[in-house]
C-alpha positions as CSV (number, residue, x, y, z in Angstrom):
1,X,-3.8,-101.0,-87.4
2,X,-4.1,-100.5,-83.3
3,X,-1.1,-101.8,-81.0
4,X,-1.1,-104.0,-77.7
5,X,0.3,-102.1,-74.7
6,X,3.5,-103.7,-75.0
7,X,4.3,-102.2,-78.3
8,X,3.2,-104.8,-81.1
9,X,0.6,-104.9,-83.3
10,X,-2.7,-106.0,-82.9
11,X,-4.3,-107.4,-85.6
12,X,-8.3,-106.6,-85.9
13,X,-10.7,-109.3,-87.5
14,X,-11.2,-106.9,-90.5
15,X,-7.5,-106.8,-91.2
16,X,-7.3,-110.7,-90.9
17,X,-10.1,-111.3,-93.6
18,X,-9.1,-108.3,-95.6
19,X,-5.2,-109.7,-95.9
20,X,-5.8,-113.7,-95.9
21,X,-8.9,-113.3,-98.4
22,X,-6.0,-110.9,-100.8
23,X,-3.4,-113.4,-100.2
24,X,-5.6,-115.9,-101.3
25,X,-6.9,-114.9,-104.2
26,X,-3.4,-113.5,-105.4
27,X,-1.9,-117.2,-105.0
28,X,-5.2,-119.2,-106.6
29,X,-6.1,-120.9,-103.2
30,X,-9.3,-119.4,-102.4
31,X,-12.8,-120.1,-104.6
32,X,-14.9,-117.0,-105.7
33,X,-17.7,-118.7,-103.7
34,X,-15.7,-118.4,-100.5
35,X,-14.6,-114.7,-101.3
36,X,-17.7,-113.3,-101.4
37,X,-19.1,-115.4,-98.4
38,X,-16.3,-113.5,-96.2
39,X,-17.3,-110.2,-97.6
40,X,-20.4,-110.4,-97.0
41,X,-19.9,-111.9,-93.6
42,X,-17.3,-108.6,-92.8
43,X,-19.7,-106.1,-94.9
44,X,-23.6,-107.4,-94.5
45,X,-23.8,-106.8,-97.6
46,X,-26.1,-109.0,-99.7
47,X,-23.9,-111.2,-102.2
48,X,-25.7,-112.2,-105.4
49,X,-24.3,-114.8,-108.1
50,X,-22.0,-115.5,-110.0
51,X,-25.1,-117.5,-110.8
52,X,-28.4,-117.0,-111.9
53,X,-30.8,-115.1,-109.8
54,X,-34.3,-114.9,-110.2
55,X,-36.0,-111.5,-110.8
56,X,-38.9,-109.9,-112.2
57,X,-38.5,-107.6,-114.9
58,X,-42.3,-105.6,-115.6
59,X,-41.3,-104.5,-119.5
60,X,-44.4,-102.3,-121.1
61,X,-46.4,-103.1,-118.0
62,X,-46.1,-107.1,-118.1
63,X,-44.0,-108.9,-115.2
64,X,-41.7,-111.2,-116.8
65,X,-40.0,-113.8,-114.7
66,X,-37.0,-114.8,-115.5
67,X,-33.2,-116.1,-114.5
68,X,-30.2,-114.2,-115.0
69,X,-27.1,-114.0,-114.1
70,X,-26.0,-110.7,-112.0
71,X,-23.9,-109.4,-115.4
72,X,-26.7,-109.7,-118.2
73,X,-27.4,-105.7,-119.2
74,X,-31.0,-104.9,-119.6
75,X,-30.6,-104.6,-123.5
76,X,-29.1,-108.6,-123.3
77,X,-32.1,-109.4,-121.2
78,X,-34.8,-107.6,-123.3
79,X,-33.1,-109.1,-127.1
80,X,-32.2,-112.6,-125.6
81,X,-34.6,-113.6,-122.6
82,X,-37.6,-111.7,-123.7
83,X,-37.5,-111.5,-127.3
84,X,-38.2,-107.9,-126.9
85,X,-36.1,-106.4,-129.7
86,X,-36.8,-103.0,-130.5
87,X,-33.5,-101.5,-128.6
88,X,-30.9,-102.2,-131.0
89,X,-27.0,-103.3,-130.2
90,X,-24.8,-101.1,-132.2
91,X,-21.8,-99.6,-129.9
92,X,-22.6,-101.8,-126.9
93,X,-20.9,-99.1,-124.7
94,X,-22.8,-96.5,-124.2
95,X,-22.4,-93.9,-126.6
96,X,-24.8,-93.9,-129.5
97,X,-28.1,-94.3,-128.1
98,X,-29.5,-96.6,-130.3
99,X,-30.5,-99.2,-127.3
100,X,-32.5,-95.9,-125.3
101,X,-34.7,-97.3,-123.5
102,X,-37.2,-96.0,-120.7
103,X,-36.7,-96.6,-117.3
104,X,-39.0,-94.7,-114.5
105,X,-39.6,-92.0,-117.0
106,X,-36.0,-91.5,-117.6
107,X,-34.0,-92.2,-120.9
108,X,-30.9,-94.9,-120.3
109,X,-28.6,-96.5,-122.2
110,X,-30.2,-100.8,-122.2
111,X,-26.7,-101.6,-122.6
112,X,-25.1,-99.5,-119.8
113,X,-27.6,-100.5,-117.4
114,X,-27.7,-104.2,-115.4
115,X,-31.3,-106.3,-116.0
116,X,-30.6,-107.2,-112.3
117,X,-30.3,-103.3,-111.5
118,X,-33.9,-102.7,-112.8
119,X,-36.2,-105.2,-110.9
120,X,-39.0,-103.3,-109.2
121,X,-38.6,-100.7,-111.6
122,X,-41.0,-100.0,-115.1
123,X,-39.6,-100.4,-118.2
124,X,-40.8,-98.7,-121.4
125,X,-39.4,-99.8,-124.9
126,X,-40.5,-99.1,-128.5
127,X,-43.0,-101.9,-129.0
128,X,-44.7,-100.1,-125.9
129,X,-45.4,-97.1,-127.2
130,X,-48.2,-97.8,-130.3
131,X,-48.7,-100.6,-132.4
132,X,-49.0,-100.9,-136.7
133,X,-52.8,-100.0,-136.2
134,X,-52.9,-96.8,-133.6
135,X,-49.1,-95.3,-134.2
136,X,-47.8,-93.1,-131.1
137,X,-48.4,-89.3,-132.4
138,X,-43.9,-89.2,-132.9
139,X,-43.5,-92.7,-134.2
140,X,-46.5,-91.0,-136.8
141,X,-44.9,-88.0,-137.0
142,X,-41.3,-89.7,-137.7
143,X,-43.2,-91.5,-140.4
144,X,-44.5,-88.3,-142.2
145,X,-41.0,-86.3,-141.5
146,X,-39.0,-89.2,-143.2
147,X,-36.8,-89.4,-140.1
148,X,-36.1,-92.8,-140.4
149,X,-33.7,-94.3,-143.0
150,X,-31.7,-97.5,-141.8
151,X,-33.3,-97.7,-138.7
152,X,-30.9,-98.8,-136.9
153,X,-30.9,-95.7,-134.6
154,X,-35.2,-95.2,-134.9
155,X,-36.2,-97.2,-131.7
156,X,-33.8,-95.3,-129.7
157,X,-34.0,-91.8,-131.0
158,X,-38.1,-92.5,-130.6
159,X,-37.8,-93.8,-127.1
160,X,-35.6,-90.4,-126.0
161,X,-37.7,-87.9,-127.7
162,X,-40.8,-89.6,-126.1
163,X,-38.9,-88.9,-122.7
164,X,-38.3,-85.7,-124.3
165,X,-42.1,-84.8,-124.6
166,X,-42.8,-86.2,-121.1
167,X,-40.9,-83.0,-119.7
168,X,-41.0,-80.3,-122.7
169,X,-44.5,-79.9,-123.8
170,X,-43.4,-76.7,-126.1
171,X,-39.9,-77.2,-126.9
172,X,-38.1,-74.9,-129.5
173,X,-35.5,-76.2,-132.0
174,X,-33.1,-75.2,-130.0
175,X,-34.6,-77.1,-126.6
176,X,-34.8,-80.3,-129.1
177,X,-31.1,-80.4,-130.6
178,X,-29.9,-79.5,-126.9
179,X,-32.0,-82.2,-125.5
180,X,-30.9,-85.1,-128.1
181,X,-28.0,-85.2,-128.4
182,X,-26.9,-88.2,-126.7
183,X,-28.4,-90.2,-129.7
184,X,-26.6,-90.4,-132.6
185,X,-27.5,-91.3,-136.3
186,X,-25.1,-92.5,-139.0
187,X,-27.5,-91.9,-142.1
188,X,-27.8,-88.3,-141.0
189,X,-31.6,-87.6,-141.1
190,X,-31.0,-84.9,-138.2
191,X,-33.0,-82.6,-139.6
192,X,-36.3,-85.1,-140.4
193,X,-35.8,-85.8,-136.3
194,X,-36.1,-82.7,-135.0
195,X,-39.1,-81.5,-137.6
196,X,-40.8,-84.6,-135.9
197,X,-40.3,-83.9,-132.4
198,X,-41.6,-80.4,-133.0
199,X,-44.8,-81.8,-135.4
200,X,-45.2,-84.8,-132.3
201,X,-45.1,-81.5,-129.7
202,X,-47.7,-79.8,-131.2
203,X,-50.1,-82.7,-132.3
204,X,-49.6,-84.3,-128.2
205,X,-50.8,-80.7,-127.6
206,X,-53.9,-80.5,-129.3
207,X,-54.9,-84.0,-127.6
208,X,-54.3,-83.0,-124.4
């Protein structure tokens, strides 16, 4: 905080918003709404919600519009607002993998990531990648290796090894259990998994 000449303090516009906007939310007297409008007035900064904002979310190459509020994770917006279910809610925090989902060509966690954080962005999720009729060479090759038992886990442990595949056209066993392991499966088929991502490897292969 700078000082006058004569000794006292001077208080600067940032420390009078910064202390009254604390003091006021500490003692109840100041609305959400009126918090973030001296924020962003002090930052610039570009204040969205607590309501619902529109956005456009492109999910297997279709543009969905749709209203959400600014907390809504990508894997509430996909199961709930789009009727997109394929990612599956198990831990809801992050750690099992079984919402994996792809996002610019990169594996994420749907539940770790905000719907409002992936506008503009391409998202890729199970139904996306082959149908009943014409299967995806790994969802073909999970099929045949019997890597599948409860399913809960399938979607996303198909969705990462298809990221996988996008970067390791010849992996070893080795590359495959290093590269997976941020998805987990509670019926064990471990072994069926990785005998499918090597089969899928070699089949995408030939078809190239």
């Amino acid at each position: 905080m700078a000082r006058r000449q004569d000794g006292k303090r001077r208080i600067s516009r940032r420390d009078f918003l910064r202390d009254t906007t604390v003091g006021a939310v500490g003692t109840g007297l100041l609305s959400h709404g009126l918090v973030e409008a001296a924020v962003a007035e002090e930052t610039g900064a570009v204040v969205l919600g607590p309501g619902r904002v529109p956005m456009i979310l492109e999910v297997n190459g279709k543009a969905h519009r749709v209203e959400l509020e600014p907390r809504v994770t990508l894997l509430d917006a996909l199961r709930n607002h789009l009727d997109v279910t394929g990612a599956k809610r198990v831990c809801d925090r992050g750690t099992c993998g079984a919402c994996t989902v792809i996002l610019d060509a990169k594996p994420v966690y749907a539940c770790s990531v905000l719907a409002i954080e992936a506008r503009g962005r391409k998202i890729a999720t199970i139904e996306g990648l082959g149908t009943a009729d014409a299967l995806h060479p790994l969802q073909a090759a999970f099929v045949e290796n019997d890597a599948q038992q409860c399913g809960f886990c399938t979607p996303g442990f198909v969705m990462a090894c298809a990221a996988f595949l996008r970067k390791h056209k010849s992996p070893t066993r080795a590359d495959v259990e290093r590269s997976l392991g941020g998805n987990l499966c509670r019926c064990g088929t471990y072994a069926g998994i990785r005998k499918a991502v090597l089969d899928a490897a070699r089949t995408i292969g030939k078809e190239a």
